[in-house]
Backbone as JSON Lines, residues from 0, in Angstrom:
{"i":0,"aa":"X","n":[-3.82,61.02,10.32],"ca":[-4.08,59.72,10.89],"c":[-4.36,59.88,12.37]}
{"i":1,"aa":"X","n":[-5.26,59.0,12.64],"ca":[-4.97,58.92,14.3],"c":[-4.53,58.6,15.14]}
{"i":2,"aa":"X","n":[-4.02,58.95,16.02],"ca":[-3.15,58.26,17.21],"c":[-2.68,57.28,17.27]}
{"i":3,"aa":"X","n":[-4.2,56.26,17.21],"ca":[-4.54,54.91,18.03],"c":[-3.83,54.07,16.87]}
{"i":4,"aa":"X","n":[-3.46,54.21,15.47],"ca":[-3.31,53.71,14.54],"c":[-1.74,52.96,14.72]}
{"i":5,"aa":"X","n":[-1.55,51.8,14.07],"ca":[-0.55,51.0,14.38],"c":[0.96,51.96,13.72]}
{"i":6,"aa":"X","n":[2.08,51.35,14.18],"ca":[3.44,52.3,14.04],"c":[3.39,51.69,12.02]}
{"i":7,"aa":"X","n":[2.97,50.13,11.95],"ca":[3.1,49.27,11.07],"c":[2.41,50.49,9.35]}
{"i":8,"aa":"X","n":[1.29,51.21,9.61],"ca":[1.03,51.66,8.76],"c":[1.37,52.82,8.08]}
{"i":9,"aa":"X","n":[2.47,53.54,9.32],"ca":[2.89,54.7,9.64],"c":[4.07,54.51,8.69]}
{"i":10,"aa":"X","n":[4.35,53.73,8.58],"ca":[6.31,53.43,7.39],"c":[6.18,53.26,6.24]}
{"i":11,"aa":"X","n":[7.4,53.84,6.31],"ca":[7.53,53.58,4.17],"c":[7.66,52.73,3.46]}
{"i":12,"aa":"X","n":[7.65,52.32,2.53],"ca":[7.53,51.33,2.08],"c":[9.2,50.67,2.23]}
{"i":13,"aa":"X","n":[9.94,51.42,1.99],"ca":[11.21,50.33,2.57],"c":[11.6,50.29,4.36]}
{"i":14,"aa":"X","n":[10.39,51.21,5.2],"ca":[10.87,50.53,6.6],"c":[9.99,49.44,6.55]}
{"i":15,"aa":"X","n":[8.53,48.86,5.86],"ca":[7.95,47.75,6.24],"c":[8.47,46.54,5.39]}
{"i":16,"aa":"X","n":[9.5,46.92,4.29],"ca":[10.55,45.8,3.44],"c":[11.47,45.31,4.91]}
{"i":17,"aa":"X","n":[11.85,46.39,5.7],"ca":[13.32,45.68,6.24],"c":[12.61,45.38,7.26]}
{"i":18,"aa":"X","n":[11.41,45.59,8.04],"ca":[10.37,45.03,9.06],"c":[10.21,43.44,8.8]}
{"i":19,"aa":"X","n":[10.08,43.39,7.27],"ca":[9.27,42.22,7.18],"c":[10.46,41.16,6.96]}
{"i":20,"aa":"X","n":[12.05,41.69,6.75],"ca":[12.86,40.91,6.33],"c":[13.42,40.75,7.76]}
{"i":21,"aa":"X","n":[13.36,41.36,8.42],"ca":[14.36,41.34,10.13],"c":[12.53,39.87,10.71]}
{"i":22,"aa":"X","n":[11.41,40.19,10.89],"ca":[10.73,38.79,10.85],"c":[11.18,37.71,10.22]}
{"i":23,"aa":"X","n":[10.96,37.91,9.17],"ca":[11.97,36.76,8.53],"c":[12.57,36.08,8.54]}
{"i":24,"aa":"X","n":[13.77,36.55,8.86],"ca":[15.25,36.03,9.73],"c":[14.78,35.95,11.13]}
{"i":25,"aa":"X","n":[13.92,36.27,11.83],"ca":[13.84,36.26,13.21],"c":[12.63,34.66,13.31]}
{"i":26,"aa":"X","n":[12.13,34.28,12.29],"ca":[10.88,33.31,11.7],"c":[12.44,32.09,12.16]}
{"i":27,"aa":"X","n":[13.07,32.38,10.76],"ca":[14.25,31.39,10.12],"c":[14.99,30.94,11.31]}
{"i":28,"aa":"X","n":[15.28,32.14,12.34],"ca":[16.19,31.05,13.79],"c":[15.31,30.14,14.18]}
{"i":29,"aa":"X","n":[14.58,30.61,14.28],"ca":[13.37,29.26,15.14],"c":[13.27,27.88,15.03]}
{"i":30,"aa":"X","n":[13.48,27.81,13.2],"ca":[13.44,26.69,12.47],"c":[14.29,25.48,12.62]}
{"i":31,"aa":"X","n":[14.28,24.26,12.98],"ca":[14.84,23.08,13.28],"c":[15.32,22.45,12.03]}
{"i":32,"aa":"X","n":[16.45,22.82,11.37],"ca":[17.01,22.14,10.34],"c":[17.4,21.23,10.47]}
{"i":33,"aa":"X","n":[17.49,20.19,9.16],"ca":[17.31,18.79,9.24],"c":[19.2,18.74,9.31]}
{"i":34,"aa":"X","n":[19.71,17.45,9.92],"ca":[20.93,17.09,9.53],"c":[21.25,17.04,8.55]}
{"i":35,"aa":"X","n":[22.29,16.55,8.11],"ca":[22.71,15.88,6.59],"c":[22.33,14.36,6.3]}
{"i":36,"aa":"X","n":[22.11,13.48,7.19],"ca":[21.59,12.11,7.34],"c":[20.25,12.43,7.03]}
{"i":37,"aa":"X","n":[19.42,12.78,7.6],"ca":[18.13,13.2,7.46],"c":[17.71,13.52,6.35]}
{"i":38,"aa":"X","n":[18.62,15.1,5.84],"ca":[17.69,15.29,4.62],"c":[18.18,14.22,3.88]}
{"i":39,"aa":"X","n":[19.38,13.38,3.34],"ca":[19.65,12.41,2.84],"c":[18.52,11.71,2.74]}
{"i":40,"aa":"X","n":[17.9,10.6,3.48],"ca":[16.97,10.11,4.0],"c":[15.68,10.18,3.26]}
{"i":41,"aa":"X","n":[15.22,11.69,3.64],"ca":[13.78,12.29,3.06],"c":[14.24,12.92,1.48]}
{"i":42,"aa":"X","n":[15.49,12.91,1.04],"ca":[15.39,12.74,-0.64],"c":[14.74,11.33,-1.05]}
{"i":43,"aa":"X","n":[16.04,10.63,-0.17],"ca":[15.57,8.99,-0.93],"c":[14.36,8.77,-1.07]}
{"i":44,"aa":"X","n":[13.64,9.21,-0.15],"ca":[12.13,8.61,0.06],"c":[11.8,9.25,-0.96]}
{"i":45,"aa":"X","n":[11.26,10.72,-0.98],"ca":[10.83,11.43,-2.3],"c":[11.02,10.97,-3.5]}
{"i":46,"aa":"X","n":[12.29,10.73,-3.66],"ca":[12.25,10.38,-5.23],"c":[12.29,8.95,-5.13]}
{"i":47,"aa":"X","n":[11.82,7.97,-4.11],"ca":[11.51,6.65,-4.39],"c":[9.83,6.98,-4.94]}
{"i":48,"aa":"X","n":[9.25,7.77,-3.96],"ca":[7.58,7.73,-4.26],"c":[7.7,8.35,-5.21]}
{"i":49,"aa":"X","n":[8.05,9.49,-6.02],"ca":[7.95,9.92,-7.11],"c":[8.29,9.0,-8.49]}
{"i":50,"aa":"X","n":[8.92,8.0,-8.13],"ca":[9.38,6.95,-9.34],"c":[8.29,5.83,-9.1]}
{"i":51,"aa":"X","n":[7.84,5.67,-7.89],"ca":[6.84,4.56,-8.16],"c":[5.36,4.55,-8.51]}
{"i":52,"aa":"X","n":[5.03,6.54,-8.31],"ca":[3.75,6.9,-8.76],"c":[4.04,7.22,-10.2]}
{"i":53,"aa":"X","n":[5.26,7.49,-10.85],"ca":[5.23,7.66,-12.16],"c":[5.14,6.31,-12.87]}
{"i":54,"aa":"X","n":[5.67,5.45,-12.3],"ca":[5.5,4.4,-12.68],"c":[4.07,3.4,-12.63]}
{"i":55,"aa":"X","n":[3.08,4.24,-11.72],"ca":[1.57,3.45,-11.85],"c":[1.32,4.35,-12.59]}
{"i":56,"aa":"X","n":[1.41,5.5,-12.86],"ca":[0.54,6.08,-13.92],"c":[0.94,5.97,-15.25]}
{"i":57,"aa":"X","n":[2.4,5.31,-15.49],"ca":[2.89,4.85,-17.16],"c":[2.27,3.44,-17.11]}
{"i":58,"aa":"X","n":[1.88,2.44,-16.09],"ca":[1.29,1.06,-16.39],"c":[0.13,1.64,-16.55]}
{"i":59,"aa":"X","n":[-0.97,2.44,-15.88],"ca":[-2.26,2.69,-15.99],"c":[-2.39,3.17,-17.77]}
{"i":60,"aa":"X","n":[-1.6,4.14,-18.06],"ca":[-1.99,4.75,-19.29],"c":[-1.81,3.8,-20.24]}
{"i":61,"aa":"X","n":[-0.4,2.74,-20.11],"ca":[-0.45,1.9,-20.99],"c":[-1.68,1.23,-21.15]}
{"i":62,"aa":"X","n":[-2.41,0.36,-20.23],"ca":[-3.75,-0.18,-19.66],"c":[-4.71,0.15,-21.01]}
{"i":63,"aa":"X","n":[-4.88,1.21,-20.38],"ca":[-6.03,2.5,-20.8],"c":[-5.55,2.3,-22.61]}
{"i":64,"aa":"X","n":[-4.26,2.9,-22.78],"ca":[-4.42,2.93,-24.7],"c":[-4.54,1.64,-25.12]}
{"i":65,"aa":"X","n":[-4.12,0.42,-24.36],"ca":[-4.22,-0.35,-25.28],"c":[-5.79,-1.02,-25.41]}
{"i":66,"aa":"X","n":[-6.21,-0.81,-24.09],"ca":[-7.97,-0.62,-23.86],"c":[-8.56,0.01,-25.11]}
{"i":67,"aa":"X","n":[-8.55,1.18,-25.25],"ca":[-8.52,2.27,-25.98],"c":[-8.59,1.59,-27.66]}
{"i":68,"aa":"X","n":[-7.08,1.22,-27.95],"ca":[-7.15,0.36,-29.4],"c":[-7.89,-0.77,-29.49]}
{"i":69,"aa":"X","n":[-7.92,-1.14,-28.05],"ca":[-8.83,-2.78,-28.68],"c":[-10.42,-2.12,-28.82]}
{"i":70,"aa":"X","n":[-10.55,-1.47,-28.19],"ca":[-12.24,-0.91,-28.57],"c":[-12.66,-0.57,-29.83]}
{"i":71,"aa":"X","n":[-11.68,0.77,-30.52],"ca":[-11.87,1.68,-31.12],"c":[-10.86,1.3,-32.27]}
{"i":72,"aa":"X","n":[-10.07,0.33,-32.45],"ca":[-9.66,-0.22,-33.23],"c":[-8.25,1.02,-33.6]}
């Protein structure tokens, strides 16, 4: 290899495992975790929108089959 070549290509496969896991954890401090109020909060919401889009797409389909039977009998 040559010189100029990075240290990164130069390691074994378990020094660029514990390279990439020490980033990792060094990524993860950075990160601004939510309170306990908060994520509280952004569940409720989630599974409010998730119950109210399941719920237009069970009125739509109903819509649709009974569309469906009155056409096609």
């Amino acid at each position: 290899m040559s010189e100029s070549s990075s240290s990164t290509t130069e390691l074994s496969v378990l020094g660029r495992f514990a390279l990439f896991v020490r980033q990792v954890v060094a990524e993860l401090r950075k990160v601004i975790w939510p309170t306990r109020k908060e994520l509280i909060a952004y569940t409720v919401v989630v599974l409010v929108f998730v119950a109210a889009m399941a719920g237009i797409v069970a009125v739509l389909d109903y819509v649709f089959t009974q569309g469906v039977l009155a056409i096609f009998g």
